[in-house]
C-alpha positions in Angstrom: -16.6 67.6 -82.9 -20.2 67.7 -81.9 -23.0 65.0 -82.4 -24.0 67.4 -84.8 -21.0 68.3 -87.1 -20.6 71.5 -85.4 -17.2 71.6 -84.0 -16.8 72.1 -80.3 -15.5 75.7 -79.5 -15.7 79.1 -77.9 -19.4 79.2 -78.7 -19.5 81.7 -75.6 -17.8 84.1 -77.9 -19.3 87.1 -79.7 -18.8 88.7 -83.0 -15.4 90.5 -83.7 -14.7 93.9 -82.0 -13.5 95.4 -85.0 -16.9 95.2 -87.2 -18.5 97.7 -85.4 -15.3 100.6 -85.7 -14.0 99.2 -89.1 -18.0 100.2 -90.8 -18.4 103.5 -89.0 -14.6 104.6 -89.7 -15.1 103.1 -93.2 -18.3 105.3 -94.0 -17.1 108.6 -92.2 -13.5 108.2 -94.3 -15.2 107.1 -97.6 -17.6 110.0 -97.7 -15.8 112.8 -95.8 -12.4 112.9 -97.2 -13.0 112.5 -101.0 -16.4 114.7 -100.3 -13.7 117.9 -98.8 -11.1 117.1 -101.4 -13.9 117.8 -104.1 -14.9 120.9 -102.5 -11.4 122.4 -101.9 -10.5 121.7 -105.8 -14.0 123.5 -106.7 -12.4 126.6 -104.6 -15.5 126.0 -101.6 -15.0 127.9 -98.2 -14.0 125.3 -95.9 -14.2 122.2 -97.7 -12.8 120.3 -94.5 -16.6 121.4 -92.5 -18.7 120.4 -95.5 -16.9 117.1 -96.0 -17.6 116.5 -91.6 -21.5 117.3 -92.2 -20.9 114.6 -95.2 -19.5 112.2 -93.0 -22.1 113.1 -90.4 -25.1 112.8 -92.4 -24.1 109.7 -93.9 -23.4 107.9 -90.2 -26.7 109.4 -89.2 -28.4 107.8 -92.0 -26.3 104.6 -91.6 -27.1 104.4 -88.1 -30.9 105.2 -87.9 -31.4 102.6 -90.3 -29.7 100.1 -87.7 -26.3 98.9 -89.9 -24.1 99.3 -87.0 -26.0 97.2 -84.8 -24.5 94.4 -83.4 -27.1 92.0 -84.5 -26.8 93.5 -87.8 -23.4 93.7 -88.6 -22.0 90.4 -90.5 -25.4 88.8 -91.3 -25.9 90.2 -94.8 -24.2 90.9 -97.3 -25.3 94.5 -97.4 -24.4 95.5 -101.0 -28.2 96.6 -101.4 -28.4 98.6 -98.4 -25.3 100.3 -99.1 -27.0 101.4 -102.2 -31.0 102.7 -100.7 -28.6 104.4 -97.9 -26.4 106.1 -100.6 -29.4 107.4 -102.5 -30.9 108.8 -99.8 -27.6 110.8 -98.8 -27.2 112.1 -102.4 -30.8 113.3 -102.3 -30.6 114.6 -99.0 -27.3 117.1 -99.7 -28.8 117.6 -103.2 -31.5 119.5 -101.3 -29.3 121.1 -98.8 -27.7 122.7 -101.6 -30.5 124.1 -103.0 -32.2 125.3 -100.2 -28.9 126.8 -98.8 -26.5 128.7 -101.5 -27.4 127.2 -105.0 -25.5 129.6 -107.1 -22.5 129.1 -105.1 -22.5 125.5 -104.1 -20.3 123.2 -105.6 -20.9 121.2 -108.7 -23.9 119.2 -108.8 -21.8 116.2 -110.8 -18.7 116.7 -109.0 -20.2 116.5 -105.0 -22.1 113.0 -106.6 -18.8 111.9 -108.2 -17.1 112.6 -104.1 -19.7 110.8 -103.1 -19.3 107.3 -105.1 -16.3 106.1 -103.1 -18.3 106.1 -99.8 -20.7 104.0 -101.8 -18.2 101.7 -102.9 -16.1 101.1 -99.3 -19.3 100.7 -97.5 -21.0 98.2 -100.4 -16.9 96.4 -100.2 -17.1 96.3 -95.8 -19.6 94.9 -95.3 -19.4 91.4 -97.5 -16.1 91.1 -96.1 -17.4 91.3 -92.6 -19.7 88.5 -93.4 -17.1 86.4 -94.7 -14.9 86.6 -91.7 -18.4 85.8 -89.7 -19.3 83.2 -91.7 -15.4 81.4 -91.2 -15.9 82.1 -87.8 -19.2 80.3 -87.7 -17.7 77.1 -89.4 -15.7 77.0 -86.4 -18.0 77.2 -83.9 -17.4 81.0 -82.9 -19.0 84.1 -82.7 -22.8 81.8 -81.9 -24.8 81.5 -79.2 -25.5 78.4 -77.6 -29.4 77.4 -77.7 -31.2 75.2 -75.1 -34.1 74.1 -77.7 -37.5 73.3 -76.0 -40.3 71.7 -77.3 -42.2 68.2 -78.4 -39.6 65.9 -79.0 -40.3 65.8 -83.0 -40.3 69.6 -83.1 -37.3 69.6 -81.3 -35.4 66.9 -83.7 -36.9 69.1 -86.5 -35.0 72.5 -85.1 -31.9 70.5 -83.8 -31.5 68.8 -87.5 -32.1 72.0 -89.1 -29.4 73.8 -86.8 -26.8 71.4 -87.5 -27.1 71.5 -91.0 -26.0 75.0 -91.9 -23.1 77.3 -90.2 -24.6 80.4 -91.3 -26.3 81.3 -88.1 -25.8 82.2 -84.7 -26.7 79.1 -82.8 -25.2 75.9 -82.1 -27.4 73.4 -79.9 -26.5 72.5 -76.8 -29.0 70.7 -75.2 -32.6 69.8 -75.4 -35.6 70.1 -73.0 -38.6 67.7 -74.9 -42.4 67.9 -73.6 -44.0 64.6 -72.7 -42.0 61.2 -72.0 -41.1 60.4 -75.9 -37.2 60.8 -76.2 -36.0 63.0 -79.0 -33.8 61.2 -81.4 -31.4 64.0 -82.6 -28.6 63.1 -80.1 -28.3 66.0 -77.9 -28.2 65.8 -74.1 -31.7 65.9 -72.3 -31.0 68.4 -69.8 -35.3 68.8 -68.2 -38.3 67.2 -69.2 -41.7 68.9 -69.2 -44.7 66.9 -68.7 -47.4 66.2 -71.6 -49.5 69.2 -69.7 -49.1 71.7 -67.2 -53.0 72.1 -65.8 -52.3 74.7 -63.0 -50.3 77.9 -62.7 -48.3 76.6 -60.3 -47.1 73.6 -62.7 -46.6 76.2 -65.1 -44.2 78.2 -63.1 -42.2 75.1 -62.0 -41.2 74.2 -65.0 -40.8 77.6 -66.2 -38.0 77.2 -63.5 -37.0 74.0 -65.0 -36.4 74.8 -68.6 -33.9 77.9 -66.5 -32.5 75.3 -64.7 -31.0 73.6 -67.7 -30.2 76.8 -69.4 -27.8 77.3 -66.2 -26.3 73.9 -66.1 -25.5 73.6 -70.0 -24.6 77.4 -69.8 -27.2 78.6 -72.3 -27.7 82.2 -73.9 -31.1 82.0 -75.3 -34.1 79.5 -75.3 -35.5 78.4 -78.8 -38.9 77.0 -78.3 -40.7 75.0 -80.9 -44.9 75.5 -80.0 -46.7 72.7 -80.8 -50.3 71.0 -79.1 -48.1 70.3 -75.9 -46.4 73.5 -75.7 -49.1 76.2 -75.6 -49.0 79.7 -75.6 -50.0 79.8 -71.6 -46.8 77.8 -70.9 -44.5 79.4 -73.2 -45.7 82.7 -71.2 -44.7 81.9 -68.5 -41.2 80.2 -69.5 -40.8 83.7 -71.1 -41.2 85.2 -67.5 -38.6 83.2 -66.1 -36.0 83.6 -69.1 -36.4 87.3 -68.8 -36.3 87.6 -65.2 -32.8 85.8 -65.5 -31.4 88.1 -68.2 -31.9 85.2 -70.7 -33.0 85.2 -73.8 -36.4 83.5 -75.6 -36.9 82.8 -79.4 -39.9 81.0 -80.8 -39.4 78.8 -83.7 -42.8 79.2 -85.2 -42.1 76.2 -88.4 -42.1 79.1 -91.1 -39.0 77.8 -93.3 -37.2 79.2 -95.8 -38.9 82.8 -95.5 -36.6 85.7 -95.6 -36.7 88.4 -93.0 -38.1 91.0 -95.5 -41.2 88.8 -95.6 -42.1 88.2 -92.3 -43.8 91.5 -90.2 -45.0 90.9 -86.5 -48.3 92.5 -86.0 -51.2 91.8 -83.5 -54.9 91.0 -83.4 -57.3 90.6 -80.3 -54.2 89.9 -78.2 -52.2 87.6 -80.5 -48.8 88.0 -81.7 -49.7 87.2 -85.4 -46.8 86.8 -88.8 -47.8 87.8 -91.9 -46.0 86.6 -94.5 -46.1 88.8 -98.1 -45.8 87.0 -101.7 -42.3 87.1 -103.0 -41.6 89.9 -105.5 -44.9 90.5 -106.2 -44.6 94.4 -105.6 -43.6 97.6 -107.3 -43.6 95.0 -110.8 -40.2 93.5 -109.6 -41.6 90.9 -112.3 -41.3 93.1 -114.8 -37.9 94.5 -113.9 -36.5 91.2 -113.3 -37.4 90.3 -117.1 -35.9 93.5 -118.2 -32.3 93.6 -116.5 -32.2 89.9 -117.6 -32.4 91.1 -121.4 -30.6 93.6 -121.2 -27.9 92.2 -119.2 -27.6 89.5 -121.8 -27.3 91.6 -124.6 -24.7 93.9 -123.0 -22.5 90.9 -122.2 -23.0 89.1 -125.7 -21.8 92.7 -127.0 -19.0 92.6 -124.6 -18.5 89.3 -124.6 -18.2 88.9 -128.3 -14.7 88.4 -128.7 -13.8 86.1 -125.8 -16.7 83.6 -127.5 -14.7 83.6 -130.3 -11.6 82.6 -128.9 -13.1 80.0 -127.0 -14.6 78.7 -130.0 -12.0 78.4 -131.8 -10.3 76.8 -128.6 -13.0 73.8 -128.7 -12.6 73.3 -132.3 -8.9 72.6 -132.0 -8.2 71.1 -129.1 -10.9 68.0 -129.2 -13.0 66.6 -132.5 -17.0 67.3 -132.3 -18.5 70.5 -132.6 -18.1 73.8 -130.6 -21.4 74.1 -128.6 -23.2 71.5 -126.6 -27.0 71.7 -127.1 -29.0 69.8 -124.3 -32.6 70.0 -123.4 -33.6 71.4 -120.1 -36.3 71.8 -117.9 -37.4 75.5 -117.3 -40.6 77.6 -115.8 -43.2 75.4 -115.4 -41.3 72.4 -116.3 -41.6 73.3 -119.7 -38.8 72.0 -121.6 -36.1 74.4 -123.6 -32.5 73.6 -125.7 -29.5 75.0 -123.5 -26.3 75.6 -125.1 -23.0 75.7 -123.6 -19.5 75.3 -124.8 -18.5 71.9 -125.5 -16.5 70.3 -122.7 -17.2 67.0 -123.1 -16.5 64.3 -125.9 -18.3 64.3 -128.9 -20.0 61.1 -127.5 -20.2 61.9 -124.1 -24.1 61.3 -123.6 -24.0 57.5 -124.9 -21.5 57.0 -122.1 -23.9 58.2 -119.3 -25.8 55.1 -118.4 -22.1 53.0 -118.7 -21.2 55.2 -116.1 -24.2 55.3 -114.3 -24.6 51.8 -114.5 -21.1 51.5 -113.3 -21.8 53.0 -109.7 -19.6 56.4 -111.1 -22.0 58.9 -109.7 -20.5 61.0 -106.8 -23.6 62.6 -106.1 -26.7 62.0 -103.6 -29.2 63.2 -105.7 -31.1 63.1 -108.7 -27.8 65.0 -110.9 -25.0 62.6 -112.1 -21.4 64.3 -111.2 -17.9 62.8 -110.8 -15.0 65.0 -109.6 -12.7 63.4 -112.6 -15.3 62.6 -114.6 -13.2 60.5 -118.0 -15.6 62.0 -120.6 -14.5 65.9 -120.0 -11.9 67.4 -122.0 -8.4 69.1 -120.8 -9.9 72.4 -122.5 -13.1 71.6 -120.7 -11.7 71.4 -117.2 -10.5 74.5 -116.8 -14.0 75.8 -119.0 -15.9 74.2 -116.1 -14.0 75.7 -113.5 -13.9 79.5 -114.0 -17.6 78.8 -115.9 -16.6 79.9 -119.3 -18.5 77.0 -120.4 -22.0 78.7 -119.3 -21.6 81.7 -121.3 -23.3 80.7 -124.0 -26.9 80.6 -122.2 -26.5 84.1 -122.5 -29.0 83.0 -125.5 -31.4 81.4 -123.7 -31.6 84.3 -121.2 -32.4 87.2 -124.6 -34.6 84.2 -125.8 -36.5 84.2 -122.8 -35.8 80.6 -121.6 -34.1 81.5 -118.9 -32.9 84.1 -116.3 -29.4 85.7 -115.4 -30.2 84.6 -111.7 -32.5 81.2 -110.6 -32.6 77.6 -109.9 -29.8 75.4 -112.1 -32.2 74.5 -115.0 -32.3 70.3 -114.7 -32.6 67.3 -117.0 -36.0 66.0 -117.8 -34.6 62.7 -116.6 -33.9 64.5 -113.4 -37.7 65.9 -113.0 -39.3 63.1 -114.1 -38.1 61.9 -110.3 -38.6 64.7 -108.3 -41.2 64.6 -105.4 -43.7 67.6 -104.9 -41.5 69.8 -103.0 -38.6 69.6 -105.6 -40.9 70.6 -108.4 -41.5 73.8 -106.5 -37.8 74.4 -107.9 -39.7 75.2 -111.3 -41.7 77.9 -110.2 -39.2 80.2 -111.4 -37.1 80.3 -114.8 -34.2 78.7 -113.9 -30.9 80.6 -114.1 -27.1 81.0 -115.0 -25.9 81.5 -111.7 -28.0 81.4 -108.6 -27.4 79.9 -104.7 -26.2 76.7 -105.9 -23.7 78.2 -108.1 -22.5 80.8 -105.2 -22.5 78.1 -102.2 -20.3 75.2 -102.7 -21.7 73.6 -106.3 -21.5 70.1 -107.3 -19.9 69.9 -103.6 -23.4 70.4 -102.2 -25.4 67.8 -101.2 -29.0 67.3 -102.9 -30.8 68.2 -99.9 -28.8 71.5 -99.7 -29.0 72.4 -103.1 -33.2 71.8 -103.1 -33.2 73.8 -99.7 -31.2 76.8 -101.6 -33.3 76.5 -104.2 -36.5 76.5 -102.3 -35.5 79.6 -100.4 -34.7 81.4 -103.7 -38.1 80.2 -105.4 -40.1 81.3 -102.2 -38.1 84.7 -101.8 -36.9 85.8 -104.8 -36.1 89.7 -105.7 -34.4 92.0 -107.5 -31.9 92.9 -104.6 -31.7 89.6 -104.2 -30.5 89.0 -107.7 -27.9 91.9 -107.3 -26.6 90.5 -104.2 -26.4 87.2 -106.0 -24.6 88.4 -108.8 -21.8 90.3 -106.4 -21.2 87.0 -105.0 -20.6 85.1 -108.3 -17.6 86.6 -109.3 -15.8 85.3 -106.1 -17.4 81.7 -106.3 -16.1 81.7 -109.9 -12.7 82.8 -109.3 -12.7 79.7 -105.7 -13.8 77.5 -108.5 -15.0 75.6 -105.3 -17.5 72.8 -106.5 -17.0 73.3 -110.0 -16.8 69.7 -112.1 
């Protein structure tokens, strides 16, 4: 293992072979084949060439927009792109029909019904690509070892930060600080720059030092943290020297928990400049959000209906007290709301919370109280807890307008009444029935990562997003991972 927690390994090695072939075979397949079996059953001329411009179009359209690159492929889980890509095909034959042969083409209905399985492979590849990335990641393959350069604090900042989370490509392996402070996050000191660099020629020189220690720790790409020491003139000219090795430079500019989408590079007078857009503040994603959370609720309560009943009947019979539990919760604004879930607790369960956290019982870091075998839950209510049936209910409180299908896990008062500023920022937003915490580990996470998932949902929010979110649930609730 690493200072860090990262273990040691191949970090030298790169992504999978097979991601690459296994997309581009998966799309051309999906799309062609059921695309000329459609077109030979609706008695087309040569169904085989019009499913092969199918296929064609749809690679083109996959490629251009960059899915099959390699620093693409695995890093998202692509559901959402799947689906713009998809529309665009269908719009883009639907018009090649009707500009070509419209009286004779096939049927409208049927060529969009040959078209769904391509959707649905591609939408299905691509999360399992990330998964196999992401188990690669945990052990320390498929990243890129980083030489991190900057003021010692900035540097402990980007170290720490690393360290923390697997799902990215680099693993630290050594540190080059500015000035003669030592860093304190552990990692080997391969350089040193000095508090300033006056001249050109100290500039270059330790340009050449910071490649120096990229050779001896057998770097792939420089992260550099600016800061007052490290100016833009020296990071220029450690660029120069990176580049002109075939290395790699990537600025750590402190922007955290900003999604991709957010950020867009532009320029002014000369300097490189990020701007950084609202969340979800365009094309009323708002709006929409609020209305696939209503109606999402109402068409799982409808669906739903006779599953609440047997479970109702389940908590009535298996455990005295009453069926629901009804707790009050924090929600948008901190404003406080009554949650209802299925019972899965004793009837009494509440006035044994400050025995047991008076007791020292609490297994968590944070401001939540959670015990792996906690004494007050049910038999019923442990297996309620772990595939989630015991959430359902808050179906409610999402028609009600309380809160959403997708957000923050709505907390105690007791709980907010301790949070610090940043965790409060965890009530911008209504809070949700599943969300990140629920997806990434649980009550297994620590209370740093669960405010650092929450943070990045509050801050970049959106209705893809939420989809994407959702498509993951259904595997975290079948792991059951975290759930107690």
């Amino acid at each position: 293992m690493s200072e860090h927690g990262r273990p040691r390994g191949r970090t030298g090695e790169g992504k999978a072979r097979w991601y690459r072939p296994v997309a581009v075979l998966t799309d051309t397949c999906g799309i062609g084949v059921p695309l000329a079996a459609a077109l030979s059953a609706d008695g087309q001329d040569v169904p085989a060439l019009g499913g092969l411009v199918g296929a064609g179009v749809w690679a083109a359209i996959r490629a251009s927009r960059r899915r099959y690159a390699a620093q693409r492929l695995g890093e998202s889980w692509g559901v959402l792109a799947a689906v713009r890509d998809w529309v665009l095909l269908a719009g883009l034959l639907a018009l090649t029909l009707i500009l070509t042969d419209p009286g004779n083409g096939p049927r409208p209905s049927l060529a969009l019904a040959a078209l769904t399985p391509g959707l649905v492979l591609s939408a299905t590849v691509a999360p399992m690509t990330k998964l196999h990335l992401n188990r690669q990641r945990r052990e320390a393959r498929a990243v890129r070892r980083a030489l991190v350069v900057g003021e010692p604090t900035a540097v402990d900042h980007v170290v720490g930060r690393l360290a923390s989370r697997t799902d990215h490509p680099y693993v630290a392996v050594g540190v080059v600080p500015v000035g003669a402070q030592d860093p304190q996050c552990g990692m080997p000191v391969a350089q040193r720059l000095a508090a300033a660099a006056a001249t050109p020629a100290d500039r270059a020189a330790e340009a050449q030092a910071v490649l120096r220690a990229a050779a001896d720790l057998g770097a792939d790409v420089a992260l550099v943290a600016p800061g007052l020491r490290m100016t833009g003139e020296r990071l220029r000219h450690v660029a120069w020297a990176l580049h002109g090795a075939g290395l790699q430079l990537a600025v750590v500019p402190g922007l955290a928990e900003v999604a991709e989408a957010r950020v867009r590079p532009t320029t002014a007078a000369g300097l490189t400049v990020l701007q950084v857009t609202p969340p979800a503040q365009e094309f009323g994603q708002p709006w929409l959000k609020s209305s696939l959370d209503r109606a999402g609720a109402v068409l799982g309560l409808a669906l739903l209906a006779p599953l609440f009943g047997a479970l109702a009947l389940a908590v009535r019979c298996t455990s005295p007290g009453p069926v629901f539990h009804r707790q009050t919760r924090c929600g948008l604004g901190g404003r406080p709301f009554t949650m209802w879930k299925f019972r899965t607790m004793v009837a009494d369960a509440e006035a044994r919370l400050a025995e047991l956290a008076r007791s020292g019982a609490n297994q968590h870091d944070g401001h939540m109280f959670k015990m792996r075998r906690d004494p007050r839950v049910t038999p019923l209510g442990s297996v309620l807890r772990r595939l989630s049936l015991d959430e359902l209910p808050q179906l409610l409180n999402v028609l009600k307008g309380d809160m959403s299908l997708i957000g923050p896990r709505p907390p105690l008062p007791d709980e907010v009444a301790h949070y610090s500023p940043t965790e409060l920022r965890r009530l911008a937003v209504k809070p949700g029935m599943t969300g990140l915490w629920q997806v990434s580990g649980r009550s297994d996470l620590s209370w740093d990562e669960t405010v650092s998932l929450d943070l990045w949902y509050v801050d970049n929010w959106s209705v893809a997003t939420d989809v994407e979110i959702m498509t993951r649930t259904l595997r975290a609730v079948v792991d059951g991972r975290g759930a107690y």
